[in-house]
C-alpha positions in Angstrom: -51.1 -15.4 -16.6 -49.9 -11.9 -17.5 -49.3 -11.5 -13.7 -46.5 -14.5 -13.5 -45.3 -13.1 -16.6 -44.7 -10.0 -15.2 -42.8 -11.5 -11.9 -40.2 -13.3 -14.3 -39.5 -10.3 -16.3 -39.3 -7.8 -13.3 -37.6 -10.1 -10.6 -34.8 -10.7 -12.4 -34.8 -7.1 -13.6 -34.8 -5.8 -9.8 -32.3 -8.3 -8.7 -30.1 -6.8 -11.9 -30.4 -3.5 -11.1 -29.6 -4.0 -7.1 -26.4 -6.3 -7.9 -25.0 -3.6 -10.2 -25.8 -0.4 -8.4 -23.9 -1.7 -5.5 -21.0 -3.0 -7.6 -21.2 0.3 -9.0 -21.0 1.9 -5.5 -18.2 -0.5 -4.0 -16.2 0.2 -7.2 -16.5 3.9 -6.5 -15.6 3.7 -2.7 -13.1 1.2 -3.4 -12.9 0.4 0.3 -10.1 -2.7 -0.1 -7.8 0.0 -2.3 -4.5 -0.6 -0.4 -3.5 2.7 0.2 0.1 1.8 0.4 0.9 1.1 -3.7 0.7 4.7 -3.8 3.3 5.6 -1.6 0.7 7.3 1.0 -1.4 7.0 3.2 -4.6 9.0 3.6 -4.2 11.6 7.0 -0.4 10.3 6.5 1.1 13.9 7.2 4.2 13.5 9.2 7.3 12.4 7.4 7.6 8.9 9.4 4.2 8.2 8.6 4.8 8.6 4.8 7.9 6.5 5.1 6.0 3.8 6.8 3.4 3.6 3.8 6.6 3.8 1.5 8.2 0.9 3.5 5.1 -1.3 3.3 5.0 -0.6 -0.7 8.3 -1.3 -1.6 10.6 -2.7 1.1 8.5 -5.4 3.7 8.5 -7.6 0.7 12.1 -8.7 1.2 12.6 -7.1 4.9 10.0 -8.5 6.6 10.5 -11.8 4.6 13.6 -13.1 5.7 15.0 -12.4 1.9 16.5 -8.7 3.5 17.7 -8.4 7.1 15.3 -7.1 9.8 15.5 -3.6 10.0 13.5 -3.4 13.6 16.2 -2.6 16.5 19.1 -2.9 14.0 22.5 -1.2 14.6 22.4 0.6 11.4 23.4 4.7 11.0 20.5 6.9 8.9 23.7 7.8 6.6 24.4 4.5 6.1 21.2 3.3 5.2 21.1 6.5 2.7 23.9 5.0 1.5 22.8 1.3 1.0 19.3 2.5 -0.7 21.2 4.6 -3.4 23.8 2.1 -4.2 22.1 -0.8 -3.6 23.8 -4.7 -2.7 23.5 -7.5 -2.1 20.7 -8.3 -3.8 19.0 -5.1 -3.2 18.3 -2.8 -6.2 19.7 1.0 -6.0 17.2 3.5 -5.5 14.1 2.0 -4.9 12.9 5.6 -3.3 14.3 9.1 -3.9 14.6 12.4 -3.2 11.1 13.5 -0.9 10.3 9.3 -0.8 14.2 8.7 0.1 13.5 11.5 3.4 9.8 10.3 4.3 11.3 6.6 4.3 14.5 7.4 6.4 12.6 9.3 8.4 10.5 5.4 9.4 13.9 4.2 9.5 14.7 6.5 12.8 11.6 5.5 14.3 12.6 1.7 14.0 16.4 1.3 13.8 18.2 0.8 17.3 
C-alpha cells in the first residue's frame, strides 16, 4: 500500500516539475519573441537590414494591407518619402520613425522603391 501511495504523490510531483522547468526554459529562450517590435533584428547590421525590421514593426500593417499604397517598385524619390514620413497624410501619421530609425528605414526604402 505505501508503494501506490508513493506513485500518486511522486508521479504527479515529476510530471510538475518537468512541465515547469521547461516552461521555465522556453520563457527564457523566448524562441517565438518577434524580433521586429523592437525595431531590430538580431545580426541586423547594415542600415537596410535595420530599416527592414523597422518596416515590418511599424509600416506592413497598412503598406502591405492595401490600407497604404505598395511601396515595392513604386516611383517615389527617397526625399520625398522623407518628406511624407515627417509630415504625414493621408491617413498616415507624421513621424512614425526618426532620426537613426528615419535613415535605417529609408535606407529599405532604396532597396525596394523603383
Amino acid at each position: 500500500m505505501g508503494s501506490r501511495r508513493f506513485r500518486l504523490l511522486a508521479l504527479p510531483a515529476i510530471l510538475f516539475v518537468a512541465v515547469s522547468g521547461t516552461v521555465l526554459t522556453l520563457a527564457l529562450l523566448h524562441p517565438a519573441k518577434p524580433e521586429a517590435k523592437t525595431g531590430t533584428v538580431s545580426g541586423a547590421t547594415t542600415p537596410a537590414a535595420r530599416g527592414q525590421a523597422l518596416f515590418a514593426d511599424k509600416c506592413a500593417a497598412c503598406h502591405e494591407t492595401g490600407v497604404g499604397p505598395d511601396l515595392n517598385g513604386a516611383s517615389v524619390s527617397i526625399e520625398d518619402a522623407r518628406t511624407q514620413i515627417q509630415n504625414g497624410g493621408g491617413g498616415m501619421p507624421a513621424n512614425l520613425v526618426q532620426g537613426q530609425e528615419l535613415e535605417d528605414v529609408l535606407a529599405y526604402l532604396q532597396t525596394i522603391l523603383g
